[in-house]
C-alpha positions in Angstrom: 0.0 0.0 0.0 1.6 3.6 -1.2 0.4 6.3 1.6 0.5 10.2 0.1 2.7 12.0 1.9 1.5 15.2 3.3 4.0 16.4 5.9 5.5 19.5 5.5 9.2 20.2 4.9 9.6 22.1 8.4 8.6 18.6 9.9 11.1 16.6 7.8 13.6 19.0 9.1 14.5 20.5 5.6 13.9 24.0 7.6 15.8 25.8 9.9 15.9 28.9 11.7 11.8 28.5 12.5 10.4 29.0 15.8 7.3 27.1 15.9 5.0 27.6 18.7 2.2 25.4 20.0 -0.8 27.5 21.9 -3.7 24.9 23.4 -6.9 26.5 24.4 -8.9 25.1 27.6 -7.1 21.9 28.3 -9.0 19.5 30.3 -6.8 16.4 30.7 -3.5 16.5 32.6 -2.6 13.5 30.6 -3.2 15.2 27.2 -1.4 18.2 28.6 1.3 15.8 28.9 0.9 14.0 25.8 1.0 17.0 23.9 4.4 18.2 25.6 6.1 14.7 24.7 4.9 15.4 21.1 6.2 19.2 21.1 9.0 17.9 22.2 9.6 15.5 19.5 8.6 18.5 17.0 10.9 21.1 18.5 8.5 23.2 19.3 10.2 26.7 20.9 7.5 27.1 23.6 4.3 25.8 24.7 1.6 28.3 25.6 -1.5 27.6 27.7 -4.8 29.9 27.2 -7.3 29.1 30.6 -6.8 26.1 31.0 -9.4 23.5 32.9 -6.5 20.9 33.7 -5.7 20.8 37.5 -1.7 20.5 36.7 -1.6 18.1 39.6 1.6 16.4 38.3 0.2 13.7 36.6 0.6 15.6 33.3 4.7 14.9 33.7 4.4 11.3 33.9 3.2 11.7 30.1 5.3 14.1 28.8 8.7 12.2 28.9 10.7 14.2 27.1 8.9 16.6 26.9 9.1 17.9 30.4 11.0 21.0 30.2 8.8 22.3 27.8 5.8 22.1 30.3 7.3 23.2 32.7 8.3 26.5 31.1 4.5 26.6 29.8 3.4 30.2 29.7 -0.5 30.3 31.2 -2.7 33.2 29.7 -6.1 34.0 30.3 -7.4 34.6 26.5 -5.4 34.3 23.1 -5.3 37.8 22.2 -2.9 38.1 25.4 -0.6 35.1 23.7 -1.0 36.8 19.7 0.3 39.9 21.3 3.5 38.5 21.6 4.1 39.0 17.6 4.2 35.7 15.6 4.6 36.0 11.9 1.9 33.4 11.5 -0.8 32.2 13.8 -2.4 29.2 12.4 -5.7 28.4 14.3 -6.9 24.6 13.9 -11.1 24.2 13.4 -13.4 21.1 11.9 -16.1 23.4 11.5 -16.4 25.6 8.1 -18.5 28.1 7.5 -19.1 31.9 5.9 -17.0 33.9 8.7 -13.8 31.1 9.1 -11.4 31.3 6.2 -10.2 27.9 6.3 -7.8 26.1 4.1 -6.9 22.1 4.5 -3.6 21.3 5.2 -3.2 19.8 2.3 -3.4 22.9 0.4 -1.4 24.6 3.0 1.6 22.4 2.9 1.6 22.5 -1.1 1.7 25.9 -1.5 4.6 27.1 -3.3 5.1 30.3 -2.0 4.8 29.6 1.7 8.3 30.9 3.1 8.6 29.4 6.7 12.1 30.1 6.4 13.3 32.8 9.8 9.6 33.2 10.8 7.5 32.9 14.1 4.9 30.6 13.9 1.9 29.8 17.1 0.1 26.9 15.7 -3.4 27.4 17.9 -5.2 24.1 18.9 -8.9 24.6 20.3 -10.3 23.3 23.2 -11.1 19.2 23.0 -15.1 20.1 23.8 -16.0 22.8 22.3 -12.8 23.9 20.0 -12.0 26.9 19.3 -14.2 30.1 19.5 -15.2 32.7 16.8 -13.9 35.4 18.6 -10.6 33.4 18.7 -10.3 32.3 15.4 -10.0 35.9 14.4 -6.8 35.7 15.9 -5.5 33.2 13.2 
């Protein structure tokens, strides 16, 4: 079986001098929280930052994280996103299932493919919503 292979370059490491950040909105599971460290880890992500989060943070989200410990514990907590895109990104990519007439969204398909997509020196926040209810109209804005 031949998969299609949709990652992009900055993934495959082809890319260098990006800062890629990872913003998660509401998290509700420590081990999630945890999970998604390991994987930032893994991804070199530059920073991880946390926008009112439900999670208690009662430790159990290091046992997950593996390697991805320092990276939680130099999380940044915020209380809305606007606080975290204030920080200047080049980018801010918001994640969403749902479509519709106000959300511009493109698949990452198309994203990845795009020709003239420099990530090359720039500041990227890659914005995951919240695992209930996702990720806000007022938020997506943002992105």
């Amino acid at each position: 079986m031949e998969f299609k292979k949709y990652s992009p370059k900055i993934i495959e490491g082809e890319f260098t001098g990006v800062e890629l950040h990872l913003c998660l909105l509401g998290t509700r599971g420590d081990v999630n929280l945890g999970s998604i460290a390991r994987l930032a880890s893994n991804f070199n992500v530059t920073s991880l930052h946390l926008v009112a989060p439900e999670a208690p943070r009662n430790g159990e989200e290091y046992e997950f994280a593996c390697k991805g410990k320092k990276i939680l514990q130099e999380a940044k907590v915020y209380e809305k996103l606007s606080d975290v895109v204030a920080l200047e990104f080049d980018w801010i990519i918001g994640t969403t299932g749902k479509t519709g007439k106000e959300r511009r969204v493109d698949s990452l398909k198309d994203i990845v493919s795009e020709s003239s997509i420099n990530v090359i020196g720039k500041k990227i926040l890659l914005v995951f919503g919240r695992e209930s209810r996702g990720i806000y109209q007022e938020e997506i804005v943002h992105c």
